[in-house]
C-alpha positions in Angstrom: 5.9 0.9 76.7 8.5 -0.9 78.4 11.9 -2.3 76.5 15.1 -3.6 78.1 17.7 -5.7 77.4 21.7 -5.8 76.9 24.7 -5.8 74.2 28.3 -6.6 74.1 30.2 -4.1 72.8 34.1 -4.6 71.4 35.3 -2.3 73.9 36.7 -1.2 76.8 34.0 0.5 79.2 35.9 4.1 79.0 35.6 4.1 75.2 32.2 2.6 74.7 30.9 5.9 77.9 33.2 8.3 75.3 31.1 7.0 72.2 27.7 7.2 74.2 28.4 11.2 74.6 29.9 11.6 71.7 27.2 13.4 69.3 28.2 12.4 66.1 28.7 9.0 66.9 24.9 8.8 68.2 23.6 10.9 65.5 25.6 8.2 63.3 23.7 5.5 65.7 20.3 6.3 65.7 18.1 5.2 62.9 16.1 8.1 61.2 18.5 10.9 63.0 18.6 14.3 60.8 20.3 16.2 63.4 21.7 15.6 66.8 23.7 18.8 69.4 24.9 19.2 72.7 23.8 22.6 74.3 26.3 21.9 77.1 27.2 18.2 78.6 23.6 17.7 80.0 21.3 18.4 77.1 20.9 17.4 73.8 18.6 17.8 71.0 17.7 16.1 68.1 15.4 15.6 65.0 14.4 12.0 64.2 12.2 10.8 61.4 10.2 7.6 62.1 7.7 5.5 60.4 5.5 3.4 62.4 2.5 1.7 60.1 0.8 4.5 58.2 2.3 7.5 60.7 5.5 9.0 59.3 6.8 11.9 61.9 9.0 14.1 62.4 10.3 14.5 65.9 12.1 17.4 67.3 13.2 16.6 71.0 15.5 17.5 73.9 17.4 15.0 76.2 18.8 15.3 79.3 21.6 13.1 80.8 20.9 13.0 84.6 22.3 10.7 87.5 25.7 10.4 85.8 28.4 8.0 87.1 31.0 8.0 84.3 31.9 5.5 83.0 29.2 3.5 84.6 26.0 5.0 84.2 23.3 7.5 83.5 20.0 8.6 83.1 18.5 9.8 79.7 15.1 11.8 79.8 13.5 13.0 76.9 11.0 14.3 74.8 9.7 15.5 71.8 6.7 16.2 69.6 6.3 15.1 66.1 3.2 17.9 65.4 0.4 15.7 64.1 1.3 12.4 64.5 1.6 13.1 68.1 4.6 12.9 70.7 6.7 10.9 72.8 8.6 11.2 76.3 10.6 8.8 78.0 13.2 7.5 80.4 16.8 5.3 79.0 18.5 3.6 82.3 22.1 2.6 81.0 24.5 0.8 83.0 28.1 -0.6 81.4 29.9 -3.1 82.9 33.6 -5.1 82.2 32.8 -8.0 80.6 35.2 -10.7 78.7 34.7 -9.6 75.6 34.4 -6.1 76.3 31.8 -4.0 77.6 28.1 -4.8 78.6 25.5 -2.7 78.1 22.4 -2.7 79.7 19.4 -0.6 79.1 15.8 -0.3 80.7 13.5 2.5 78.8 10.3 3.2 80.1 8.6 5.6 77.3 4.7 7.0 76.1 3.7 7.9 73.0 0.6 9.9 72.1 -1.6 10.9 69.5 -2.0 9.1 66.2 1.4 7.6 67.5 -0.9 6.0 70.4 -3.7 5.3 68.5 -1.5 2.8 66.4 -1.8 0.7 69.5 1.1 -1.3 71.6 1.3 -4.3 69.0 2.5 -2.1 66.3 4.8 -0.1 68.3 6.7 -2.5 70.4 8.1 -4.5 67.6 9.1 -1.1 65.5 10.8 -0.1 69.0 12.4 -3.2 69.1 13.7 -3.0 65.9 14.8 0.5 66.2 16.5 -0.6 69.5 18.1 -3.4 67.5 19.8 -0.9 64.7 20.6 1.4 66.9 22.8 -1.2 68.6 23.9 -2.8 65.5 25.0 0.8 64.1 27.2 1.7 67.5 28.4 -1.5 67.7 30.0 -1.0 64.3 30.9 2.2 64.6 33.0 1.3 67.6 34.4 -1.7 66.0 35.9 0.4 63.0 37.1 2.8 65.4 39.1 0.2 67.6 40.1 -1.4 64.3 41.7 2.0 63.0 43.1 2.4 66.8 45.2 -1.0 66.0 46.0 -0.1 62.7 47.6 3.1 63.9 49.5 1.0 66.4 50.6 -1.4 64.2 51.8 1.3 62.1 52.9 3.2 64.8 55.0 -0.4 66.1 56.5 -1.1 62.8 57.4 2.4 62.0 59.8 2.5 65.7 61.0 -1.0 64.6 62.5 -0.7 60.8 65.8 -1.8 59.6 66.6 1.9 59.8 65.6 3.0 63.3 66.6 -0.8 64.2 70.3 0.1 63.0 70.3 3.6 64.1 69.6 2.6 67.4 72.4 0.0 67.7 74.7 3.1 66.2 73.5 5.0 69.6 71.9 7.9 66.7 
């Protein structure tokens, strides 16, 4: 199975690379995570729950962030069994780059699935991938809207606090 495609995100490149190794942000992210942990800044591993048609599964997986270029790019390979229902493996090209409105993401996954996963058949699992894809995205993307939003917030604060009446007049006393 073959998906690709791209998102803008509402920030900068630097903060979008910090959010895409950040655990808890991607556990946040990824629909049908139970569990996500670093071993060490390479490898991850996670628990997923999925439904796809009449298969519900259990995944329990590792990941492996290879060919970094921070805050540019990477490699994800993974993979993980879901006992029964089968297992899946995979490879996640991402590539961010500066864009007007932020940061653009591009992705190209190349992944297999097998047993009663597989036997489900390509036209059920592309469009429950793409949809998966889809909230992921729309889940990160929130997340690191409310996270700039709170960043301004504290600025604003931050701003307003250095520029009160008081601080305003205790400057001009030289205090």
């Amino acid at each position: 199975m073959k998906l690709e495609g791209e998102r803008i995100l509402p920030a900068d490149c630097e903060t979008v690379w910090a959010a895409l190794n950040n655990p808890e942000i991607l556990r946040q992210s990824i629909p049908g995570c139970q569990d996500l942990q670093a071993e060490d800044d390479t490898h991850l591993t996670a628990t997923v729950g999925i439904k796809i048609g009449p298969v519900a599964a259990k995944f329990s997986g590792k990941v492996e962030l290879q060919d970094m270029n921070p805050p540019h790019s990477y490699t994800l390979v993974g993979s993980g069994s879901g006992g029964p229902a089968g297992s899946a493996r995979g490879e996640a090209k991402v590539h961010l780059e500066p864009h007007d409105e932020g940061c653009k993401m591009s992705y190209h996954v190349d992944a297999a699935v097998s047993g009663k996963l597989a036997q489900l058949g390509q036209r059920m699992i592309d469009p429950v991938a793409r949809k998966l894809a889809e909230q992921f995205f729309d889940r990160f993307s929130d997340i690191i809207k409310q996270s700039h939003q709170d960043t301004d917030t504290s600025n604003d604060i931050a701003q307003t606090e250095e520029s009160t009446p008081e601080t305003n007049k205790a400057q001009k006393q030289g205090i």
